[in-house]
PDB file of N, CA, C, O and CB in Angstrom:
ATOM      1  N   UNK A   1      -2.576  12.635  -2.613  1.00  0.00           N
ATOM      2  CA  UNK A   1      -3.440  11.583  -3.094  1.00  0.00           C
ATOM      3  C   UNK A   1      -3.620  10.517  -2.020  1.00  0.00           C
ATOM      4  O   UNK A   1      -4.784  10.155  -1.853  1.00  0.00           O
ATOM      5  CB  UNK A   1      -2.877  10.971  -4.375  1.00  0.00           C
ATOM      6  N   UNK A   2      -2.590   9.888  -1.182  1.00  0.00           N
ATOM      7  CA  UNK A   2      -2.251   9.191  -0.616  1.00  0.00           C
ATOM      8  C   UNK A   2      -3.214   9.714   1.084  1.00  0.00           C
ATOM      9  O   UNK A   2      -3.877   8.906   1.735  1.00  0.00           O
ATOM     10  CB  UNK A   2      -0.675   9.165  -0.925  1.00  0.00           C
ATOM     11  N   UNK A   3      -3.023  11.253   1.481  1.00  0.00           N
ATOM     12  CA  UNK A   3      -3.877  11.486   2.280  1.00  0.00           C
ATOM     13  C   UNK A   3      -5.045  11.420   2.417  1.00  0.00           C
ATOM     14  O   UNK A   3      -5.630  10.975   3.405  1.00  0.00           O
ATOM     15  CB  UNK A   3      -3.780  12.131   2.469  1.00  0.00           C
ATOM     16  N   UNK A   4      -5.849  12.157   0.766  1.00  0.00           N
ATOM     17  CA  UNK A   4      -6.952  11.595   0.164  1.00  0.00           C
ATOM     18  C   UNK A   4      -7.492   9.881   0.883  1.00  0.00           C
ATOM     19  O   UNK A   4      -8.109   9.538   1.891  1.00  0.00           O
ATOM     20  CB  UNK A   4      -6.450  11.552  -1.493  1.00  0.00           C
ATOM     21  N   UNK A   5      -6.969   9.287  -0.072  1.00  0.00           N
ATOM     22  CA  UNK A   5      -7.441   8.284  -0.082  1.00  0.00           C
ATOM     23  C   UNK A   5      -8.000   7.740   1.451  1.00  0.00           C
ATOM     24  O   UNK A   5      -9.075   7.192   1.694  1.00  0.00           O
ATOM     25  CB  UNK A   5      -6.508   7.584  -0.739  1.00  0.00           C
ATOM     26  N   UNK A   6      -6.792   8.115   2.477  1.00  0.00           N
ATOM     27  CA  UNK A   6      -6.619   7.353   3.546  1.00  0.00           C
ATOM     28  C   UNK A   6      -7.832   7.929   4.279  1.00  0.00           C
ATOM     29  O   UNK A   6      -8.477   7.349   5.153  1.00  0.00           O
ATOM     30  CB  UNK A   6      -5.182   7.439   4.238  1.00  0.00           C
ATOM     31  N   UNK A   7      -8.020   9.020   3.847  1.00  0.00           N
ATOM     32  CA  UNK A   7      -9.702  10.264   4.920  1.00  0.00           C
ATOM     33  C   UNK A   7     -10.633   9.284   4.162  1.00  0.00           C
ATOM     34  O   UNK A   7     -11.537   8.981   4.940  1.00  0.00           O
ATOM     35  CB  UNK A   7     -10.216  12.826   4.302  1.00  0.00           C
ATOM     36  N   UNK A   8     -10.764   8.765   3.167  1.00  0.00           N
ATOM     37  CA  UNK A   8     -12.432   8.388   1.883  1.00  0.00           C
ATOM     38  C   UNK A   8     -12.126   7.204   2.703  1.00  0.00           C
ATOM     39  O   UNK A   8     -13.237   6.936   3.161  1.00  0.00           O
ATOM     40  CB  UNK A   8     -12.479   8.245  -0.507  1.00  0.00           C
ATOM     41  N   UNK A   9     -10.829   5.823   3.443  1.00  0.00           N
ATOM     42  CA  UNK A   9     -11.208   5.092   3.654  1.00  0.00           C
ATOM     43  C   UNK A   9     -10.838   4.980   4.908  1.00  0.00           C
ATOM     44  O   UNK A   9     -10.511   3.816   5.138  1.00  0.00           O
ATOM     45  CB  UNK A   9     -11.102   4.415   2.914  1.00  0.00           C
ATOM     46  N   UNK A  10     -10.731   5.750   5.937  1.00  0.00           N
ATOM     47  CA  UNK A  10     -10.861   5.923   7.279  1.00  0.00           C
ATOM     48  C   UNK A  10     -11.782   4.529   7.799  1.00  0.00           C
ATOM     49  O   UNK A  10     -12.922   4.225   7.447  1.00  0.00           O
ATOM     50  CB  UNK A  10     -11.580   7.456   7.560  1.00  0.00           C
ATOM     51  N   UNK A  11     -10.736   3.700   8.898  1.00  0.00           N
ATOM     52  CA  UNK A  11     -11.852   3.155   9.862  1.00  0.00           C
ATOM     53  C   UNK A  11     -12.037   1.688   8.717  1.00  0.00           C
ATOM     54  O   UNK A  11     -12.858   0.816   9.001  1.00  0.00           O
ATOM     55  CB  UNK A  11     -13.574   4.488  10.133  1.00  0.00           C
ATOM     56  N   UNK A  12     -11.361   1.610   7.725  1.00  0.00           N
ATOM     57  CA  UNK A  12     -11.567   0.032   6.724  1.00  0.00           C
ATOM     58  C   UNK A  12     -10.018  -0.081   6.712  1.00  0.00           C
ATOM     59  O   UNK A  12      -9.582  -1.231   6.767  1.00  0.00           O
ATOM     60  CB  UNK A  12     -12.466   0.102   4.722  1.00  0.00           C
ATOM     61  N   UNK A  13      -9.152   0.896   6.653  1.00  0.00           N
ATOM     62  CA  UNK A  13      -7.567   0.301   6.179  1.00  0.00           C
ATOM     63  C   UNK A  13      -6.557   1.359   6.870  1.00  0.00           C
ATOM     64  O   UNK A  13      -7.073   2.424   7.210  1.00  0.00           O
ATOM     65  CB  UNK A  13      -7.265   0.309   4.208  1.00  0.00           C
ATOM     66  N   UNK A  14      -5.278   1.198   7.098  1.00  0.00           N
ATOM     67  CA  UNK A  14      -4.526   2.056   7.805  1.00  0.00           C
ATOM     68  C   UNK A  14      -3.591   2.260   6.882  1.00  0.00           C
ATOM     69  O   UNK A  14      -3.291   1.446   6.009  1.00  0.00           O
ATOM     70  CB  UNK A  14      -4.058   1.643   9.084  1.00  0.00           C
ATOM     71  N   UNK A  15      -2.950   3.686   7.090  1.00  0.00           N
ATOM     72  CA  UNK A  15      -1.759   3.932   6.047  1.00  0.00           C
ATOM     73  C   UNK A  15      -0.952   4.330   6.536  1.00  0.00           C
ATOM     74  O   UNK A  15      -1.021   5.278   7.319  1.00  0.00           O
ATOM     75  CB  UNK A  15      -1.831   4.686   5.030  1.00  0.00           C
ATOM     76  N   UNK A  16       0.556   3.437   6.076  1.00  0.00           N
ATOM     77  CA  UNK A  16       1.707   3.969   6.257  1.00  0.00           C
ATOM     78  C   UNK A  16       2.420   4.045   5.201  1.00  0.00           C
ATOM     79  O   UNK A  16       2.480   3.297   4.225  1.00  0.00           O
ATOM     80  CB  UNK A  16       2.312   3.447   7.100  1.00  0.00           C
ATOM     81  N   UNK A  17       3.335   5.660   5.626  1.00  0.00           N
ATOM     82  CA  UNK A  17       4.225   5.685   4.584  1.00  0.00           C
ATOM     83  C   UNK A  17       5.699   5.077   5.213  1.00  0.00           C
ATOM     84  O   UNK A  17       6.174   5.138   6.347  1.00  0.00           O
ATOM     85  CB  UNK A  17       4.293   7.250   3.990  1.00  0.00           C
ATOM     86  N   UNK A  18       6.105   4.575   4.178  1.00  0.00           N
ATOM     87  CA  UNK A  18       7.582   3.703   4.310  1.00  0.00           C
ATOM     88  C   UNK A  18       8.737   4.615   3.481  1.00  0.00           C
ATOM     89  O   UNK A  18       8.599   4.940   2.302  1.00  0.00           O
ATOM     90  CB  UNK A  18       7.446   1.912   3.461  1.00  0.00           C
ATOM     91  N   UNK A  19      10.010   5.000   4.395  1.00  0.00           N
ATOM     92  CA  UNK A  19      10.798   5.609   3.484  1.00  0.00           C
ATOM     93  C   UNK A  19      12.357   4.126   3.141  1.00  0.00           C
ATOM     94  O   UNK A  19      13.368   3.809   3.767  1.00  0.00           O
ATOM     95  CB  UNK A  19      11.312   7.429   4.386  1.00  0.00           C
ATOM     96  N   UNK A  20      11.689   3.636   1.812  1.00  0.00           N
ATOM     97  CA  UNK A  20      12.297   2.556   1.880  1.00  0.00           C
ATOM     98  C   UNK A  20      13.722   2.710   1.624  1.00  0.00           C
ATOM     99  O   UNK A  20      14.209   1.896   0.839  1.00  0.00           O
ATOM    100  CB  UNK A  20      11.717   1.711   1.106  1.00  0.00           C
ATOM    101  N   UNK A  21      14.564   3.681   2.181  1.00  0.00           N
ATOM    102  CA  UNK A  21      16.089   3.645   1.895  1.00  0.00           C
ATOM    103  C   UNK A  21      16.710   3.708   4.014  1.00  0.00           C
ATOM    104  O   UNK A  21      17.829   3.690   4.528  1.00  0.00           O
ATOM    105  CB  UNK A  21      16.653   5.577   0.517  1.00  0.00           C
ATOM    106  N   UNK A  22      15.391   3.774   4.565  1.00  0.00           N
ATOM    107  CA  UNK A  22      15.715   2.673   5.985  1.00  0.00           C
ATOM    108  C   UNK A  22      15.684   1.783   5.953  1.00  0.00           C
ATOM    109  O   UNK A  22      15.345   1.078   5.003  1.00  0.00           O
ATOM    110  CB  UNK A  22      15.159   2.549   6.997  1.00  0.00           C
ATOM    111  N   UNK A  23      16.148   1.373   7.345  1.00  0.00           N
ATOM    112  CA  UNK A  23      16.401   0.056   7.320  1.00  0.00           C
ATOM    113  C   UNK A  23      15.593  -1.017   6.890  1.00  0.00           C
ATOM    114  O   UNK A  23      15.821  -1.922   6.087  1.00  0.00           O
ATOM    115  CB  UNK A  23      16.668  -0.188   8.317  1.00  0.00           C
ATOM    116  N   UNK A  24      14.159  -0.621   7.885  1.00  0.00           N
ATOM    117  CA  UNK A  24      13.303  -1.480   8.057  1.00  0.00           C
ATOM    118  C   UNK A  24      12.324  -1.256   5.988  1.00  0.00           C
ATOM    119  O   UNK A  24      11.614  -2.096   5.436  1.00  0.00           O
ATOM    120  CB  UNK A  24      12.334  -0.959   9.876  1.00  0.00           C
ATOM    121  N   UNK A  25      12.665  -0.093   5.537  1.00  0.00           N
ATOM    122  CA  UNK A  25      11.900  -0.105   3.945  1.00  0.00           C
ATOM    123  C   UNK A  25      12.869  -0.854   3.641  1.00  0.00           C
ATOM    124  O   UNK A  25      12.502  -2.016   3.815  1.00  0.00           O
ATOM    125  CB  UNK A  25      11.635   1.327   2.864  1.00  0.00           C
ATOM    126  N   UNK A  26      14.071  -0.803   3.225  1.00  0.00           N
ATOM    127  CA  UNK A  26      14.875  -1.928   2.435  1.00  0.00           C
ATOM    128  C   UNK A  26      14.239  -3.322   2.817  1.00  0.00           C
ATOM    129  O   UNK A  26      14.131  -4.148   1.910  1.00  0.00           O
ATOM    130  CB  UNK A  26      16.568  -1.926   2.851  1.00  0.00           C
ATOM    131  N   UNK A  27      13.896  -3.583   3.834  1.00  0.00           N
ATOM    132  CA  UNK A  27      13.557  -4.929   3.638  1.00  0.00           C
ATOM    133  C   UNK A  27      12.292  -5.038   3.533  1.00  0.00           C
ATOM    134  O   UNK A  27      11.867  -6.126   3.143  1.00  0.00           O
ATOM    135  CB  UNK A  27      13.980  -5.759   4.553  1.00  0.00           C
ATOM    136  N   UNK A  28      11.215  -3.834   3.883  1.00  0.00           N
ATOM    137  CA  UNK A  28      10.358  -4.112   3.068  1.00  0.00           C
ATOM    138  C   UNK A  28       9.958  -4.353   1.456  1.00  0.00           C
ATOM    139  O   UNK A  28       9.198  -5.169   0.935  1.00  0.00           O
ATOM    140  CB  UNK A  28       9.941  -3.524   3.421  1.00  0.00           C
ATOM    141  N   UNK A  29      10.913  -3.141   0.815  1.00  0.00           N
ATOM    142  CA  UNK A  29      11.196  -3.578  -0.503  1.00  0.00           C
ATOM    143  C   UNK A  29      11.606  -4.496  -0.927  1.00  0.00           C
ATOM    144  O   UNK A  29      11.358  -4.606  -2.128  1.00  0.00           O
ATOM    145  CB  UNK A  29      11.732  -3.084  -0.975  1.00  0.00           C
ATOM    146  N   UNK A  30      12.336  -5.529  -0.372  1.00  0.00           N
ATOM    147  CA  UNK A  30      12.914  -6.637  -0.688  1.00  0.00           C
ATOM    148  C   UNK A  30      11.656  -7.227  -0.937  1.00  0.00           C
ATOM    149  O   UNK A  30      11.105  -7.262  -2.037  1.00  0.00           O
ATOM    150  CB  UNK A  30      13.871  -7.263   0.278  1.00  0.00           C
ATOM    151  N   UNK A  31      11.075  -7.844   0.473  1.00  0.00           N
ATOM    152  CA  UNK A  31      10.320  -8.584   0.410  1.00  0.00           C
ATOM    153  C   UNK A  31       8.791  -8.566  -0.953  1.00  0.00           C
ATOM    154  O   UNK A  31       7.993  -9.433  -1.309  1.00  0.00           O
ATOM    155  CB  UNK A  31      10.130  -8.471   1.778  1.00  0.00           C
ATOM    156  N   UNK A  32       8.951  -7.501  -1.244  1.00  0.00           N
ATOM    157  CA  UNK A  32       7.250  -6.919  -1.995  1.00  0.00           C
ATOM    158  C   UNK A  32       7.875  -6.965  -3.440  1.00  0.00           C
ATOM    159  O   UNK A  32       7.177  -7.313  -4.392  1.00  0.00           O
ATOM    160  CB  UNK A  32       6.456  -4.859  -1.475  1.00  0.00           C
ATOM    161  N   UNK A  33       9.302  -6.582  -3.607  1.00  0.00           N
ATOM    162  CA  UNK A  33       9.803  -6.699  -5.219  1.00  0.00           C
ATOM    163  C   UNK A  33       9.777  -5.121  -5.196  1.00  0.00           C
ATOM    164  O   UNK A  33      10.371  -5.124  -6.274  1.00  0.00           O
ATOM    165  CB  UNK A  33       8.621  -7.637  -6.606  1.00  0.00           C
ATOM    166  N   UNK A  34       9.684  -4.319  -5.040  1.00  0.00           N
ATOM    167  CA  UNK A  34       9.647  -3.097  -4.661  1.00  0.00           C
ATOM    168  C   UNK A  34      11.199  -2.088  -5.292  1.00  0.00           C
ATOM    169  O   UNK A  34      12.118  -1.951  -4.485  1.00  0.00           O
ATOM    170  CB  UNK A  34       9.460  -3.276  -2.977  1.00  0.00           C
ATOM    171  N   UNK A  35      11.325  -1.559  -6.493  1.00  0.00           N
ATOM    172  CA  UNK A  35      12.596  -1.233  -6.721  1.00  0.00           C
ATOM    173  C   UNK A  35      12.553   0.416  -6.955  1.00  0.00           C
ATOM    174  O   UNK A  35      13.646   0.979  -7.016  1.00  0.00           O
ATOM    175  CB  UNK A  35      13.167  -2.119  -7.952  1.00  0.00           C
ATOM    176  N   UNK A  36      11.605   1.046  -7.060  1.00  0.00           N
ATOM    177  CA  UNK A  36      11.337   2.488  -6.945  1.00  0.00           C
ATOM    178  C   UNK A  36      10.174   3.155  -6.661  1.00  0.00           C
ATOM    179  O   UNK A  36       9.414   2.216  -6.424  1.00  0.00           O
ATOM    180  CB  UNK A  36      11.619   2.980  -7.906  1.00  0.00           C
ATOM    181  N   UNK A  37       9.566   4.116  -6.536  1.00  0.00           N
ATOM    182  CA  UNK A  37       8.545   4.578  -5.464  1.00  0.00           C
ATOM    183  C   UNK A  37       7.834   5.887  -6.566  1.00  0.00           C
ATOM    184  O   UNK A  37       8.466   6.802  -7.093  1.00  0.00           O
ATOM    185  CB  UNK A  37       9.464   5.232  -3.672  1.00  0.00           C
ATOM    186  N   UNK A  38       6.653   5.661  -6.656  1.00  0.00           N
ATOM    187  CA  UNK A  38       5.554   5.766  -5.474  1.00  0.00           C
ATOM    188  C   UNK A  38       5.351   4.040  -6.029  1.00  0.00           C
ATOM    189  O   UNK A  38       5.572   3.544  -7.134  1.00  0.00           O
ATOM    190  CB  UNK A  38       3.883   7.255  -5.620  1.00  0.00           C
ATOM    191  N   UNK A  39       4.822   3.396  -4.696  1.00  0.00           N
ATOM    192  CA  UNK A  39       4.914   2.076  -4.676  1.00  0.00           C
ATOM    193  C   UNK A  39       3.517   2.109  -3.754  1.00  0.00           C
ATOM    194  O   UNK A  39       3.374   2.822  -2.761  1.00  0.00           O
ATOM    195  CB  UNK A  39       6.432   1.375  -4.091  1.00  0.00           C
ATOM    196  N   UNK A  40       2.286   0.972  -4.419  1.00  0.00           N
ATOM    197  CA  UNK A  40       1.515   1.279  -3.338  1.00  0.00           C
ATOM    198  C   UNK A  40       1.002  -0.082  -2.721  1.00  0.00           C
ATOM    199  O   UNK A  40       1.029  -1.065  -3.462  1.00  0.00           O
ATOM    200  CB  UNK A  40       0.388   2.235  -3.759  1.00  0.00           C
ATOM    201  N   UNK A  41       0.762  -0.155  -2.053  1.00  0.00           N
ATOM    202  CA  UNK A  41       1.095  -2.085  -1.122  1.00  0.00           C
ATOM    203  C   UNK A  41      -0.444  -2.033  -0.229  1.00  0.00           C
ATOM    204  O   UNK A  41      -0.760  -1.113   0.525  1.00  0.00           O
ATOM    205  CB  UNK A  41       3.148  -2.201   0.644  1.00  0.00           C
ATOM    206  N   UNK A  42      -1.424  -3.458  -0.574  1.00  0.00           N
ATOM    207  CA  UNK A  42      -2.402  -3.248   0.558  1.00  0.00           C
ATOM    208  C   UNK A  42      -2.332  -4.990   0.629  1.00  0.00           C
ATOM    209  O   UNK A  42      -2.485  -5.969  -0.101  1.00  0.00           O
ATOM    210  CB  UNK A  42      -4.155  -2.274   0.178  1.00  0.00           C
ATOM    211  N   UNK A  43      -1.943  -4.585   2.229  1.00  0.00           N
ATOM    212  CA  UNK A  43      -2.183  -5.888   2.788  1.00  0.00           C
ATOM    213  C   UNK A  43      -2.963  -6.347   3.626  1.00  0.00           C
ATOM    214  O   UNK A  43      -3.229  -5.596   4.564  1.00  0.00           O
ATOM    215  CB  UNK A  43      -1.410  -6.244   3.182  1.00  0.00           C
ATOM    216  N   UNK A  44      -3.626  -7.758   3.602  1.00  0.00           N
ATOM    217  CA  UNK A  44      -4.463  -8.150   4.604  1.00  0.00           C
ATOM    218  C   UNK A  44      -3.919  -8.191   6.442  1.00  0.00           C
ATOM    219  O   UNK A  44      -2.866  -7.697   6.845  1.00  0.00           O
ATOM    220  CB  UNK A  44      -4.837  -9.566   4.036  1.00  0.00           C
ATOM    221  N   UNK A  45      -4.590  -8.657   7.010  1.00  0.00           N
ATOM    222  CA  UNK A  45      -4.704  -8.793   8.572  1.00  0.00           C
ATOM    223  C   UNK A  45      -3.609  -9.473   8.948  1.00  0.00           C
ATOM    224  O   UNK A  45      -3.108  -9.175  10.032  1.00  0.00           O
ATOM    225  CB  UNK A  45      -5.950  -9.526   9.123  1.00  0.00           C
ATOM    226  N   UNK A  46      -3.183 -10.219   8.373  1.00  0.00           N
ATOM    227  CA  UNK A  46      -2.030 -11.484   8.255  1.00  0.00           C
ATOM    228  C   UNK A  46      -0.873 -10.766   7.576  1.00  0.00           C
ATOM    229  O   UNK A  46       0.165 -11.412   7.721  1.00  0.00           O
ATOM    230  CB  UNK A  46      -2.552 -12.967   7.219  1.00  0.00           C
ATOM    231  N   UNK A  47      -0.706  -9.623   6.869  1.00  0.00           N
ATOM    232  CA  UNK A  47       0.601  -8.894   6.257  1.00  0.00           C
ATOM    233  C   UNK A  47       0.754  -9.956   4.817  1.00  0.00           C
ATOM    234  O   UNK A  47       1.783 -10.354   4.271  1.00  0.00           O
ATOM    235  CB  UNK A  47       2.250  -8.947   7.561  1.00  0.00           C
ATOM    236  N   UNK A  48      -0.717 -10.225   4.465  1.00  0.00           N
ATOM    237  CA  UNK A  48      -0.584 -10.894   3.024  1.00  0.00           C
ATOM    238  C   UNK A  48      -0.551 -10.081   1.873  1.00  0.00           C
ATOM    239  O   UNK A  48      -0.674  -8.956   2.358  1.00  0.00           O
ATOM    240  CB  UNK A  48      -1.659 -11.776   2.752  1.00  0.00           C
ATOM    241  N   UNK A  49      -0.462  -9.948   0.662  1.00  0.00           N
ATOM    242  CA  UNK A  49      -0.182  -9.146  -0.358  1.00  0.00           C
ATOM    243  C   UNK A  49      -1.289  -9.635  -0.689  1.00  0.00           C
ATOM    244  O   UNK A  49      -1.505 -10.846  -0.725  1.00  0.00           O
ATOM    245  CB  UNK A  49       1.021  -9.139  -1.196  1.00  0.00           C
ATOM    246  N   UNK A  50      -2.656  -8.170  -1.149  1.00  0.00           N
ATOM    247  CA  UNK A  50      -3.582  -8.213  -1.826  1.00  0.00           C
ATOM    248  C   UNK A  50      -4.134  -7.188  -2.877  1.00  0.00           C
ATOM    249  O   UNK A  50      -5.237  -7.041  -3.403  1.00  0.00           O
ATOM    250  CB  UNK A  50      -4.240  -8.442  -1.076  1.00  0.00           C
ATOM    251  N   UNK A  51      -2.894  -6.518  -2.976  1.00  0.00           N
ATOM    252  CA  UNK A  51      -2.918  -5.351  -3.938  1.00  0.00           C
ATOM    253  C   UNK A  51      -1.634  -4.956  -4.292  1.00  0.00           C
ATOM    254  O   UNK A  51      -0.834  -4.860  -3.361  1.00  0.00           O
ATOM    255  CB  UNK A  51      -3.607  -4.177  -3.414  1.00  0.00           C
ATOM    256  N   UNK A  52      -1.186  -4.666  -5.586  1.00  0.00           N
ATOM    257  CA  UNK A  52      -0.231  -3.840  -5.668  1.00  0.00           C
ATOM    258  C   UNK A  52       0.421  -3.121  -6.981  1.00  0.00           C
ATOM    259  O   UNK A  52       0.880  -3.648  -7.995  1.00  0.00           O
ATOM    260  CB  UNK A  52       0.556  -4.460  -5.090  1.00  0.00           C
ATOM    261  N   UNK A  53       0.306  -1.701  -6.616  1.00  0.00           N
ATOM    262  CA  UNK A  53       0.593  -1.084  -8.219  1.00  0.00           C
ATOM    263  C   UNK A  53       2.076  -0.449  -7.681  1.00  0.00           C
ATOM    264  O   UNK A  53       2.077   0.045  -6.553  1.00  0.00           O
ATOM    265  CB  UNK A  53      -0.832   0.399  -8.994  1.00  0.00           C
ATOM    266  N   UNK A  54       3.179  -0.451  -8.365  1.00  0.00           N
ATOM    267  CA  UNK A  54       3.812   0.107  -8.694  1.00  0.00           C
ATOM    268  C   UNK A  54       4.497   1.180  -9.590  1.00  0.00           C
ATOM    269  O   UNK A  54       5.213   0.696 -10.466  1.00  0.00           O
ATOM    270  CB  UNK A  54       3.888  -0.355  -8.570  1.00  0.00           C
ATOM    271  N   UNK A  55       4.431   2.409  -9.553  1.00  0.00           N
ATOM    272  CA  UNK A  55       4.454   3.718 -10.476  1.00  0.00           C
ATOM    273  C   UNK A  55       2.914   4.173 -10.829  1.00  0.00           C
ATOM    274  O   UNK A  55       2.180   3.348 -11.373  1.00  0.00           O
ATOM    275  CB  UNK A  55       5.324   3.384 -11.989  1.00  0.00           C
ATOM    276  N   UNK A  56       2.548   5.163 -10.595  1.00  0.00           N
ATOM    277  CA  UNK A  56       1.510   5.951 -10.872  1.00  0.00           C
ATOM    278  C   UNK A  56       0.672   5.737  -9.979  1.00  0.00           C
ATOM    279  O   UNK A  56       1.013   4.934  -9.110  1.00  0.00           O
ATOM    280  CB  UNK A  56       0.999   5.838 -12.027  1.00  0.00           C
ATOM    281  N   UNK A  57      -0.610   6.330  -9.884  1.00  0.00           N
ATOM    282  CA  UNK A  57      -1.627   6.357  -9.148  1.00  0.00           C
ATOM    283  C   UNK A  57      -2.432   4.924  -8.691  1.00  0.00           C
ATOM    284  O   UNK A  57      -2.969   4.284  -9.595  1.00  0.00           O
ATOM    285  CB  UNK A  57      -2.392   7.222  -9.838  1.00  0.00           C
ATOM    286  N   UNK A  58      -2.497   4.540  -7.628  1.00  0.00           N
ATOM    287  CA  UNK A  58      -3.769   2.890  -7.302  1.00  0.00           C
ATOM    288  C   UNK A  58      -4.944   3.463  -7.814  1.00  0.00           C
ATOM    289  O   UNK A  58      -5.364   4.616  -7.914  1.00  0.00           O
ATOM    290  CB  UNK A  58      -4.241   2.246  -5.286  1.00  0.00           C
ATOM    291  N   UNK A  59      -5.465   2.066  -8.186  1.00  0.00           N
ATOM    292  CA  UNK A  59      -6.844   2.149  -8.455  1.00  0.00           C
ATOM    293  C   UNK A  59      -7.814   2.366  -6.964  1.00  0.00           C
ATOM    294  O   UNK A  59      -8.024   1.411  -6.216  1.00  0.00           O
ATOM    295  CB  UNK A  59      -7.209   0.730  -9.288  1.00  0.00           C
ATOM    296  N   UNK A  60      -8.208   3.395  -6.757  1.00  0.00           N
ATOM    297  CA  UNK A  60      -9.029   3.503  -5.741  1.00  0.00           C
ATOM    298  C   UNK A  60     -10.184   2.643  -5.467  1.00  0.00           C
ATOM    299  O   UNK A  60     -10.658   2.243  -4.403  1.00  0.00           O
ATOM    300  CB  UNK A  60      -9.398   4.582  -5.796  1.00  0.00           C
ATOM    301  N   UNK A  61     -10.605   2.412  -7.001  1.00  0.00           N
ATOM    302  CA  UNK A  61     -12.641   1.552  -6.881  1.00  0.00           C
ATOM    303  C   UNK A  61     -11.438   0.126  -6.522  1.00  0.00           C
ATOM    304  O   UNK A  61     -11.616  -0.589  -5.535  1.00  0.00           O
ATOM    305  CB  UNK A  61     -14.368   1.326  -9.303  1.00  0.00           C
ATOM    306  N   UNK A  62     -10.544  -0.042  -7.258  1.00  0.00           N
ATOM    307  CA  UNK A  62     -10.138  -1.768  -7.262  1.00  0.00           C
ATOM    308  C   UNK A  62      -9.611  -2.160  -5.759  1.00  0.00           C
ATOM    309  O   UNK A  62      -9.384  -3.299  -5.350  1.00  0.00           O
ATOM    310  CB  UNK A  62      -8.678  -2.179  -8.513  1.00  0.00           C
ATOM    311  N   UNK A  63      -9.458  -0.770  -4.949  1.00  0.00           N
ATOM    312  CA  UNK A  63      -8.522  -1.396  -3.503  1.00  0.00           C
ATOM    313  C   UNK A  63     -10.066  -1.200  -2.643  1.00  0.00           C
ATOM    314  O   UNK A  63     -10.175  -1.893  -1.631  1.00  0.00           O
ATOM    315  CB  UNK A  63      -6.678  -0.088  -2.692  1.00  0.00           C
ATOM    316  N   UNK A  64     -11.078  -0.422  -2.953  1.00  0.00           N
ATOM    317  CA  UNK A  64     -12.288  -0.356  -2.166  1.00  0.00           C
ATOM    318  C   UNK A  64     -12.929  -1.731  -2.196  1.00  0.00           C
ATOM    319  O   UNK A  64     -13.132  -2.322  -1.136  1.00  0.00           O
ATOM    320  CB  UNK A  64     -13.258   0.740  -2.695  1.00  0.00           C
ATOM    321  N   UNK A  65     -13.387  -2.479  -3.832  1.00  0.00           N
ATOM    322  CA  UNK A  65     -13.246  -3.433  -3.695  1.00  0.00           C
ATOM    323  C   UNK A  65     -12.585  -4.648  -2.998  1.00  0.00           C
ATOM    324  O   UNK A  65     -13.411  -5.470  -2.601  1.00  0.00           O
ATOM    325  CB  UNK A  65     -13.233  -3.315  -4.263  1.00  0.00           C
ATOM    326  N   UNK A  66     -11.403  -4.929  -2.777  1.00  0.00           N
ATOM    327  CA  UNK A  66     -10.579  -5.998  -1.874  1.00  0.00           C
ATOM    328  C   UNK A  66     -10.851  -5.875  -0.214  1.00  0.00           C
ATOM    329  O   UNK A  66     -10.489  -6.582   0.726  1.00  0.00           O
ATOM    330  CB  UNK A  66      -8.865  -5.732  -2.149  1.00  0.00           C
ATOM    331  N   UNK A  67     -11.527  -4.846  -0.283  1.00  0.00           N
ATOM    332  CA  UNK A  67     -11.528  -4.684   1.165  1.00  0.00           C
ATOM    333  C   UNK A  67     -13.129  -4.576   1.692  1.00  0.00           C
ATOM    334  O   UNK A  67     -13.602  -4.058   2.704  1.00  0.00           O
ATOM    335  CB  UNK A  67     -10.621  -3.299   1.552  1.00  0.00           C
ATOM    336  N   UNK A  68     -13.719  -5.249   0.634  1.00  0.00           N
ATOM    337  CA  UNK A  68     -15.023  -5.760   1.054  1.00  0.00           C
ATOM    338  C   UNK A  68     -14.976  -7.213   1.062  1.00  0.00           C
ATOM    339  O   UNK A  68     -14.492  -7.942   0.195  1.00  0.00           O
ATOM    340  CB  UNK A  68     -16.143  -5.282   0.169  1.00  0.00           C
ATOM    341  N   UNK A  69     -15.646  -7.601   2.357  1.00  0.00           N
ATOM    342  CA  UNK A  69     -15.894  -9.180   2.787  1.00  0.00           C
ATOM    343  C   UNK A  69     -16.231 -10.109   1.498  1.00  0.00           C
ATOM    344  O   UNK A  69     -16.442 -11.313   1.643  1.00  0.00           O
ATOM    345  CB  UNK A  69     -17.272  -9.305   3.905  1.00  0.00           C
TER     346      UNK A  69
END
């Protein structure tokens, strides 16, 4: 789903996966509230929080949306 998405929005947003039981995911989880996975996080240019579903599938139309001007 996650590959999906990232080909439909190629060239508007970048995706990484985080395996948050490293180092650097534990503290990403910290920081986001983040306590089990699939966890899905879209942040602005600045690493601001402008989306975020936790458990089940993102809304695809709602993150296409945020990422129009």
């Amino acid at each position: 789903m996650v590959d999906g998405l990232e080909r439909k929005l190629e060239g508007r947003l970048a995706v990484a996966h985080v395996d948050i039981n490293g180092d650097s995911g534990e503290a990403l989880a910290s920081r986001f509230g983040i306590r089990g996975v699939p966890a899905f996080l879209l942040l602005d240019g600045h690493g601001q929080l402008v989306y975020k579903k936790l458990g089940g599938r993102p809304d695809v139309a709602e993150i296409e949306r945020r990422l129009t001007p």
